[in-house]
VOGU-3710 file (C-alpha; in Angstrom, 3 decimals, decimal comma):
1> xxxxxxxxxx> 24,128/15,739/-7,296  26,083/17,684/-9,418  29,791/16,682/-9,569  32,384/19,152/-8,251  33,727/20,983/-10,999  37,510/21,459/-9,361  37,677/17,909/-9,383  36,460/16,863/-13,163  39,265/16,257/-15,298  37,856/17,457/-17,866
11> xxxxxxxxxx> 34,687/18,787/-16,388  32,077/16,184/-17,193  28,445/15,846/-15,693  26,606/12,796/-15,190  23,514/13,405/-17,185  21,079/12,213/-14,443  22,537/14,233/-11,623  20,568/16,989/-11,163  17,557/15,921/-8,290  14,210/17,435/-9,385
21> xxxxxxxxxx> 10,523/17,023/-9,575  9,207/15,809/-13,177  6,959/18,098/-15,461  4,878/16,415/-17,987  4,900/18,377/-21,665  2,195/17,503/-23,882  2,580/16,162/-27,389  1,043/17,273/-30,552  -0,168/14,970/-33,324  0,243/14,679/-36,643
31> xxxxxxxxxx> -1,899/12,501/-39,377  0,367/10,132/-40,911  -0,686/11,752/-44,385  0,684/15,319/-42,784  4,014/16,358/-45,272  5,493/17,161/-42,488  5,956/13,259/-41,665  9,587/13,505/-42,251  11,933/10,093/-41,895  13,039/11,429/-38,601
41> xxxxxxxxxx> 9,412/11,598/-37,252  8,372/8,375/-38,050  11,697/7,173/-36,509  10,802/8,920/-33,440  7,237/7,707/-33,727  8,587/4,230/-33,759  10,976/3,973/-30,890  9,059/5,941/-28,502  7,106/3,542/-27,046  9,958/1,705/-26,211
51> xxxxxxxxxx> 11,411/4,581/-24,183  10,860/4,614/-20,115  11,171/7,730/-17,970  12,977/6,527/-14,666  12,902/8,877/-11,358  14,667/7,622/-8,005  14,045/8,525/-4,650  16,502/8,002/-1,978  17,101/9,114/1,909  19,415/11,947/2,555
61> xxxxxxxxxx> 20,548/13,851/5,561  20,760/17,289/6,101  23,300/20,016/8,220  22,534/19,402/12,012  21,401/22,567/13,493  23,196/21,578/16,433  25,183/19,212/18,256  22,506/17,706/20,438  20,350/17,224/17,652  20,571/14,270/14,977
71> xxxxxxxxxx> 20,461/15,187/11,284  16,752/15,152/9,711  16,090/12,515/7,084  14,940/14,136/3,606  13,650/12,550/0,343  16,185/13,127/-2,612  14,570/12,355/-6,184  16,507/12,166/-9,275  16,011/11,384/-12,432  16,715/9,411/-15,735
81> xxxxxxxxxx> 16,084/7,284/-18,988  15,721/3,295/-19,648  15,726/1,254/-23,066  13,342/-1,413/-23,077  15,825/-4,638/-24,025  12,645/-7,437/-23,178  9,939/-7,477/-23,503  8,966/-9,088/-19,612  10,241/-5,612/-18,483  13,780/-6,041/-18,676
91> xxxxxxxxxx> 15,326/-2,433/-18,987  18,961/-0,868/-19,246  20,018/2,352/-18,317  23,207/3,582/-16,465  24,179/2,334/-13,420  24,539/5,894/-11,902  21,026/6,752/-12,173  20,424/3,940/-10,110  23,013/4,192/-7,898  22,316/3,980/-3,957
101> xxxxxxxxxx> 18,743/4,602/-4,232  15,589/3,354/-2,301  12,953/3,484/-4,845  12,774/2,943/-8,768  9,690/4,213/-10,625  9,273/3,977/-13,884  6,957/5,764/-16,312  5,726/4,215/-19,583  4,873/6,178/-22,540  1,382/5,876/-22,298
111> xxxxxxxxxx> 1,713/7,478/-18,889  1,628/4,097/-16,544  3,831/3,795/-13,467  5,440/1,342/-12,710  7,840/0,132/-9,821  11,110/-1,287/-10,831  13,814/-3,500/-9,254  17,325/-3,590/-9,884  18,846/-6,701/-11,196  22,841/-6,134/-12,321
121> xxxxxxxxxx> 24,665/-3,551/-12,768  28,380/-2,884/-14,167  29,880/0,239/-12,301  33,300/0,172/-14,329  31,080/0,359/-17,790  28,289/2,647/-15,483  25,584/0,196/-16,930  22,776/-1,140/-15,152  19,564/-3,679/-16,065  16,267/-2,846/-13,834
131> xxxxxxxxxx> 12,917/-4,816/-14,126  9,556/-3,839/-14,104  6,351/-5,979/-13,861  4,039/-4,858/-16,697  0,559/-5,951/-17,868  1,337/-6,526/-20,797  4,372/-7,327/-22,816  6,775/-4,067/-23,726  7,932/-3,058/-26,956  11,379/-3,821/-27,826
141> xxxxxxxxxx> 13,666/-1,163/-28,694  15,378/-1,869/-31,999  19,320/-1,369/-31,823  21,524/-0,638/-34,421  25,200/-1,188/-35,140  27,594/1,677/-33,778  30,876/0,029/-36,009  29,264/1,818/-38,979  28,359/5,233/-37,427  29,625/8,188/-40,053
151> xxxxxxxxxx> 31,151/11,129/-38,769  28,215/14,521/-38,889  25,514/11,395/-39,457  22,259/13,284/-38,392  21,202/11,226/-35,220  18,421/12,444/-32,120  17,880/11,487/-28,221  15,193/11,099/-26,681  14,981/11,457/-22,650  13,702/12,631/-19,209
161> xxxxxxxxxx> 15,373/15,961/-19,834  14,891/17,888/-16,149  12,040/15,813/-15,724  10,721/16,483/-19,200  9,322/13,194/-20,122  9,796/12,183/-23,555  11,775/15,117/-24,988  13,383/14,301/-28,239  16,492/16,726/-29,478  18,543/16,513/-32,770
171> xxxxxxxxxx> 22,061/16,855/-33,600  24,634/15,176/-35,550  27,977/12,808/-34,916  30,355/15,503/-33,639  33,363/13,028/-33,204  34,024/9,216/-32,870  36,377/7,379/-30,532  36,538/10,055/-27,209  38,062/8,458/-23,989  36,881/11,393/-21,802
181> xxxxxxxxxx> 37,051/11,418/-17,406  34,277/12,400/-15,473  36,401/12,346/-12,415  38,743/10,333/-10,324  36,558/7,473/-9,840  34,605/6,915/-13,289  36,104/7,439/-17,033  34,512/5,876/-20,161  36,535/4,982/-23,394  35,666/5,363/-26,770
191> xxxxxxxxxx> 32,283/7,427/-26,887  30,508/9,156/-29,523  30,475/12,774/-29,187  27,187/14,336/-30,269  25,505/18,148/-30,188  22,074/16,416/-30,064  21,501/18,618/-26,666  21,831/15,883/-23,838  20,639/17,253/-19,968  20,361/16,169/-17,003
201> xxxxxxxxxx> 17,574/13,301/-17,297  19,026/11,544/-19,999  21,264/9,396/-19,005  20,374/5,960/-19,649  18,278/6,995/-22,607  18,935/6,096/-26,590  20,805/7,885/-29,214  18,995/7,270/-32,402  19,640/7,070/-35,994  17,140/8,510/-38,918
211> xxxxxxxxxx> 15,950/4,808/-39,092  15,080/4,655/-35,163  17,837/2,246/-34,374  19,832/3,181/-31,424  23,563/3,561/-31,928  24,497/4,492/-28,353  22,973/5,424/-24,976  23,785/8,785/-23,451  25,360/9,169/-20,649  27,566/12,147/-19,836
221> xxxxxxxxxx> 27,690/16,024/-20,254  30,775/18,424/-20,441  29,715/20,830/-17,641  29,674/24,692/-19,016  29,232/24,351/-22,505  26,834/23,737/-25,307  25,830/20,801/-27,099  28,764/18,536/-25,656  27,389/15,022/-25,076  28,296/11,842/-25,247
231> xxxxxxxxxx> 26,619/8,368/-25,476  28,710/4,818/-25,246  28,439/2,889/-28,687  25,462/0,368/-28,802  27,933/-2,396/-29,849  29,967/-2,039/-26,807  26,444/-1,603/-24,374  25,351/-4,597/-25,998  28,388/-6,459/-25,230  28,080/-5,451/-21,308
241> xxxxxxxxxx> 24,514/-5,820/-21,494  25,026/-9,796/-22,660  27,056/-10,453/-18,736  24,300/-8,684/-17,325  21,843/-10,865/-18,171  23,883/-13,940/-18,019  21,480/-16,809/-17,544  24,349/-18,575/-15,527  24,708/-15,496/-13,251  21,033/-14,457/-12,600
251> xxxxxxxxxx> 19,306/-17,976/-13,149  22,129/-20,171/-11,743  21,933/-22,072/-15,471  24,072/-22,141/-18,005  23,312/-23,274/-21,652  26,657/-24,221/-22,737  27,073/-21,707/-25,558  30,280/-19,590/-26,012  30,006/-17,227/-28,996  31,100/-14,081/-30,173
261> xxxxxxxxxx> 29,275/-11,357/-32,460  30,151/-11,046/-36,121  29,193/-8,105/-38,903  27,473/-9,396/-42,035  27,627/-6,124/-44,182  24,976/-4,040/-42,028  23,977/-6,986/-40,142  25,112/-8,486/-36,903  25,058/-11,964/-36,213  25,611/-14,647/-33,516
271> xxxxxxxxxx> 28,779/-17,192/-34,233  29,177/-20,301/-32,018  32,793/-20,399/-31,206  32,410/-23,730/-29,106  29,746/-25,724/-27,198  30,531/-27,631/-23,679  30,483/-30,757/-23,563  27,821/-32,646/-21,929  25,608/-29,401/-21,540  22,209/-28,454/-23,010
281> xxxxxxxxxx> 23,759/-26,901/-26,093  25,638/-29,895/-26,610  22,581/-32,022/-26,295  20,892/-29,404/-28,821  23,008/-29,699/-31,651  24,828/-26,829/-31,764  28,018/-26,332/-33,517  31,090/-24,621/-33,846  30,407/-22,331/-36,586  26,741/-22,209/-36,412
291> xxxxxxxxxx> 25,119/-19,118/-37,018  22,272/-18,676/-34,468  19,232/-17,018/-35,802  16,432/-17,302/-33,401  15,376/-18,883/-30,127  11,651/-19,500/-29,065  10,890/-16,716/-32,121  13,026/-13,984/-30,446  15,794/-12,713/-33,447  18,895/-13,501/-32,537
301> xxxxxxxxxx> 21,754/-11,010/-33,367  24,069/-10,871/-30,328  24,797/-12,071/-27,397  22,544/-10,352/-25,553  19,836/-11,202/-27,675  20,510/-14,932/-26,610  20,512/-14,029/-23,087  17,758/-12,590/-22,943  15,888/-15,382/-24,976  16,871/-18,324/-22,301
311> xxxxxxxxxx> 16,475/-16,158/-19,326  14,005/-17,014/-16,687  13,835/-19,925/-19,011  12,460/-23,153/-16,338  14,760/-26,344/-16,274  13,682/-28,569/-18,578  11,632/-26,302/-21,354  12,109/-27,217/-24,854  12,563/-24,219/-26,879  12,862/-24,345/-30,540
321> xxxxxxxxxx> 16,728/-23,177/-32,122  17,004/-21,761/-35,433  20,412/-21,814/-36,893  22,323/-21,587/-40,024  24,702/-24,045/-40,818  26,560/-23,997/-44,107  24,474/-21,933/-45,466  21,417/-23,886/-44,595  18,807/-23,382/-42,284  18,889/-26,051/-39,151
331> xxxxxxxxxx> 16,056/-25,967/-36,845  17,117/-27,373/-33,061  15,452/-28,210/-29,492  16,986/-27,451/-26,758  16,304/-28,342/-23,275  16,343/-26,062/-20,797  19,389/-26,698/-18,114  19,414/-30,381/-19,162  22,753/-31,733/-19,581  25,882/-30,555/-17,537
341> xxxxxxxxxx> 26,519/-27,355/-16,514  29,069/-25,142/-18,619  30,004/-23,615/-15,539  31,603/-27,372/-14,178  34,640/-28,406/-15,703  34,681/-32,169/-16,753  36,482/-32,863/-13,149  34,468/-30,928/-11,414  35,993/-28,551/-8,261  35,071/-28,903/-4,826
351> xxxxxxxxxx> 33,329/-26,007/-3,281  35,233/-24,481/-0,264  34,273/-21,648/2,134  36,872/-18,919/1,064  36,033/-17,803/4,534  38,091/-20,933/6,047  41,407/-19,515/5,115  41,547/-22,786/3,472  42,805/-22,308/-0,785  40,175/-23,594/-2,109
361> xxxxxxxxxx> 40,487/-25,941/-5,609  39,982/-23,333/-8,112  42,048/-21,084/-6,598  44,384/-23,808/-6,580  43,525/-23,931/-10,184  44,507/-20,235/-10,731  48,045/-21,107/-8,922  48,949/-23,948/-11,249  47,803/-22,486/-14,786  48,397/-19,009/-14,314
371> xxxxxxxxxx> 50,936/-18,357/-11,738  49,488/-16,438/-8,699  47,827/-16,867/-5,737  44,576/-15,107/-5,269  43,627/-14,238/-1,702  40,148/-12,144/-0,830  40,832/-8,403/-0,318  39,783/-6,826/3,638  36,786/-5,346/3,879  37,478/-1,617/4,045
381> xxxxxxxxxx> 40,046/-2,557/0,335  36,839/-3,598/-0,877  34,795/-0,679/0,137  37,070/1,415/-1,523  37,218/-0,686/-4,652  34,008/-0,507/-5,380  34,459/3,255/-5,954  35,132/2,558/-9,227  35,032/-1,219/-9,811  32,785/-3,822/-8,573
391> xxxxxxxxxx> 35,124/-6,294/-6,498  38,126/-8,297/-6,996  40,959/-10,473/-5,682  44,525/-9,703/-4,431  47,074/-11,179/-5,671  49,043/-12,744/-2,675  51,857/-13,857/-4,413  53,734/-14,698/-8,009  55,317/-17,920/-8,593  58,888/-17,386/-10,504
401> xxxxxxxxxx> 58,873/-18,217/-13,898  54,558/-18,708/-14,213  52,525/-16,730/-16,594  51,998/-14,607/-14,276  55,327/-12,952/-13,489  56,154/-13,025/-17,563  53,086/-10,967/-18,161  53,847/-8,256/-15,947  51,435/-9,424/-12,821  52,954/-8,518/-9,038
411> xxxxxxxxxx> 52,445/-8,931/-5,554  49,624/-6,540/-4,506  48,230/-6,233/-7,752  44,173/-6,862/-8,008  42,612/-8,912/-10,222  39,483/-7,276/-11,589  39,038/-10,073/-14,436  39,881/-12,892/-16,543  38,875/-12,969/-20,004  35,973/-10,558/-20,368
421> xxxxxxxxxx> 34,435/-11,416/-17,196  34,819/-10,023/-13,127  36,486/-11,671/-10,993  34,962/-11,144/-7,554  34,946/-14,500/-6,249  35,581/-18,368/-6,415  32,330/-19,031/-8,634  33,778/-16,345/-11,147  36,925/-18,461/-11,403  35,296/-21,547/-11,646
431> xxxxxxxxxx> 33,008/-20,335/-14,626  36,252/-18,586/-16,559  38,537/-21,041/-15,855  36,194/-24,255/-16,709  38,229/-26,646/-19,091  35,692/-26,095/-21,854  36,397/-22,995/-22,217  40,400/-22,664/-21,403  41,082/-25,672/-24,057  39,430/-22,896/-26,596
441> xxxxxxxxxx> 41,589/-20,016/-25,752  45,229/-19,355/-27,003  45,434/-16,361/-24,818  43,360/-15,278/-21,374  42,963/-11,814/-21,177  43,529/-10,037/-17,745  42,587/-6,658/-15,950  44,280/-5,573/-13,216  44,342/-2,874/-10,660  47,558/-1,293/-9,510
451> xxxxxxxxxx> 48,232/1,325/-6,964  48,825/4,508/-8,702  48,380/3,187/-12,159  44,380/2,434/-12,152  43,308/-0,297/-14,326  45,365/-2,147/-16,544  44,913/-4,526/-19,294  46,821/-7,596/-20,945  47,027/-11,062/-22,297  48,717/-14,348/-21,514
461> xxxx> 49,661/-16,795/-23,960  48,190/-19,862/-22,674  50,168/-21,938/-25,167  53,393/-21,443/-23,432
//
C-alpha cells in the first residue's frame, strides 16, 4: 500500500508498495562483438542472472456492505527485488516487501518460479533473508565496497519495476550520507541518494557500479518527484546481512570466531579479533590477527561471507580454512560444531524459564556487570514495539552508582541491544554477554528505547 502522504516526514515511499499484477518485457540481444557492448552492458550482462523478481500474495479484507455481513477475504499481491547472497538459494531483500505476507514467489532470470521461505529479517534496518529451493546452484551476486563510492559516480538498478521484471535504469550518485524518514515508524540513516529512476518493485533490488558490483540495495522513493531514490550502502547491508545468517542463530552452532571487516586499498577483508576458547575455531587454529581468506573454496571478504560459508554446515564436517598469517598463507581444518560452544561462557549459565518470574542467571549477569535489571515487556508493549523494532527488554530498575545509571540508562527505558546485537531474550544475553567475548571489549555498546525520544545509542566503559 502506498504510505499516507500527510503522515511522511518527508514524504517517502516504500519502493515495493504499490500491489499489482507483473508484466513480462522482452529483451533484445546483442553479439558480444556489437560496438555497442559498452562497460555498462557487460556489467549488466553479468549481474543479471543473479537478480530475482519477488511478488507476495497476502489475505486482505474489504468494506462490509453491511452490518450483518462479515468482510470478504481478497488476494493482495505486491511486489519486489532479491540479491542472490548463496548460492543454495539464500536471498536478501527488504524486510518490507516481505512483510505480513502468505506467499513468496520468486522468479529467476531464466523465467523459473520458484517458492520462497522467509528465514530472518531485521525490521529496524528493513532487511530481510528468504530461501528458495533451486535445481541447481544460483549465481552469486558480486558486491562491492560502498566506503569508496564518489559523489556523480555513474551507477544503474536493476528491478521488478511495477512488475517489470528485469528493468535496468541509469543514473548517477546524487548525494552521500542522507538520514531521511519514511514515517513515524521506519527511518534509515546514511543512504545514498541516486536519480537512477527507482519505482515501486525495486525495493530489495541492487544498485550497481560500471563494474557490476553492487554498492547498495534500493529501498525507498520520495513520493511526488523525479528521480529521488535511495539505496542503503552495501557495507552497512552486509554488516546486517552477517546477524542474519548467524550460524549460532539459525543453526543453533556457533564457530567461535569474532571478527570485524577491514579495507585493504579497494579490497575488503576478514580480521580475527579473538577466538573462544575451547570452541571449533579454537580447535582450528585460528588466531587473533589472522586474515581469513576462504572457507570450503567460498572467498571470504566479510562477515557475511563467513556466515554464509559454515551455514547449514552438519556437526562434525571438516572444512578446509585458508588464512593469512603474517603475511603467509596458512591452510586450517575446522570441525564443524566440535569443541565448546562460543555462545557458553567458561562457567556456563543455567537455563531458566523467564516465564517463572524467577531472574534467571544471565539476567543476574546483566544486574552485576552492567547495572540494571531486565524484566520481559507485556504483551500488548511488545506488539507495539515491533512497529518499528523487533523486541526487547525493560529495564525494571537501575542500581545507584552501576554502569548503568553513569551512562544515562533509567527506569522504563528498553533495551533494544548490547553490542551490535538484539536483545529480545535470555539466549541474546547469554551469547553477548559470554566471557569470551566481554574480556575482549573495553566498551559495550547499548541501544535503547525511550518514550518520546525513539532510539538511542551509547557506550559503557567496561574498564571502570
Amino acid at each position: 500500500m502506498f504510505l499516507n502522504q500527510q503522515r511522511c516526514r518527508p514524504l517517502l515511499l516504500l519502493a515495493v508498495t504499490v500491489w499489482t499484477a507483473a508484466i513480462c518485457a522482452p529483451a533484445v540481444e546483442a553479439t558480444d562483438k556489437d560496438p555497442r557492448i559498452t562497460p555498462l552492458v557487460r556489467a549488466v550482462r553479468h549481474c543479471q542472472e543473479c537478480v530475482v523478481n519477488i511478488h507476495t500474495e497476502k489475505t486482505g479484507r474489504g468494506e462490509a456492505e453491511s452490518r450483518f455481513f462479515s468482510p470478504k477475504s481478497r488476494k493482495v499481491t505486491g511486489m519486489g527485488t532479491g540479491i542472490v547472497v548463496d548460492e543454495r538459494g539464500y536471498i536478501v531483500t527488504n524486510y518490507h516487501v516481505i512483510q505480513d505476507v502468505d506467499q513468496i514467489t520468486v522468479t529467476l532470470k531464466g523465467g523459473e518460479v520458484l517458492d520462497a521461505r522467509p528465514v530472518s529479517f531485521d525490521r529496524r534496518q528493513d532487511m530481510a533473508i528468504i530461501q528458495v529451493n533451486s535445481s541447481s546452484p544460483l549465481k552469486v551476486m558480486e558486491m562491492g565496497i560502498s566506503s569508496d563510492v564518489l559523489l556523480a559516480e555513474q551507477v544503474f538498478a536493476v528491478g521488478n519495476a511495477f512488475g517489470y521484471e528485469h528493468t535496468v535504469t541509469a543514473g548517477i550518485v546524487s548525494a552521500l550520507g542522507r538520514d531521511v524518514e519514511v514515517d513515524e515508524t521506519q527511518a534509515y540513516e546514511n543512504l545514498i541518494q541516486t536519480d537512477a529512476s527507482i519505482n515501486p518493485g525495486n525495493s530489495g533490488g541492487p544498485l550497481l557500479n560500471v563494474l557490476g558490483e553492487v554498492i547498495g540495495i534500493n529501498v525507498a522513493i520520495r513520493a511526488g518527484a523525479q528521480r529521488i531514490g535511495f539505496a542503503i550502502p552495501i557495507d552497512d547491508a552486509r554488516r546486517t546481512i552477517a546477524r542474519l545468517l548467524n550460524t549460532e542463530r539459525l543453526n543453533g552452532v556457533s564457530h567461535g570466531v569474532f571478527s570485524s571487516d577491514i579495507r585493504e586499498g579497494n579490497n575488503k577483508r576478514l580480521k580475527v579479533d579473538t577466538v573462544a576458547v575451547g570452541s571449533a575455531a579454537d580447535r582450528c587454529g585460528l588466531q587473533k590477527g589472522d586474515l581469513i581468506t576462504s572457507v570450503r573454496g567460498i572467498e571470504i571478504h566479510d562477515g557475511a561471507d563467513l556466515e554464509r560459508s559454515l551455514l547449514d554446515m552438519p556437526v562434525g564436517t571438516v572444512l578446509d580454512v585458508d588464512v593469512m598469517r603474517d603475511g603467509k598463507a596458512v591452510a586450517l581444518k575446522m570441525n564443524v560444531g566440535v569443541g565448546k560452544s562460543a555462545a557458553a561462557p567458561r562457567n556456563p549459565v543455567r537455563t531458566v524459564s523467564v516465564d517463572t518470574g524467577d531472574l534467571s542467571e544471565v539476567r543476574q549477569r546483566v544486574l552485576t556487570l552492567l547495572g540494571m535489571h531486565l524484566e520481559n515487556l507485556p504483551t500488548d508493549d511488545l506488539r507495539l514495539l515491533q512497529k518499528t523494532h523487533n523486541g526487547g527488554l525493560r529495564v525494571a530498575s537501575v542500581h545507584k552508582g552501576s554502569r548503568a545509571e553513569r551512562y544515562g540508562v533509567r527506569k522504563g527505558d528498553i533495551l533494544l541491544g548490547l553490542d551490535g546485537f538484539e536483545t529480545l531474550d535470555d539466549r541474546n544475553l547469554k551469547f553477548i554477554l559470554q566471557d569470551s567475548r566481554v574480556q575482549r571489549l573495553e566498551k559495550l555498546s547499548f541501544q535503547i528505547h525511550r518514550e518520546g525520544r525513539g532510539a538511542l545509542v551509547g557506550h559503557m566503559d567496561l574498564r571502570r
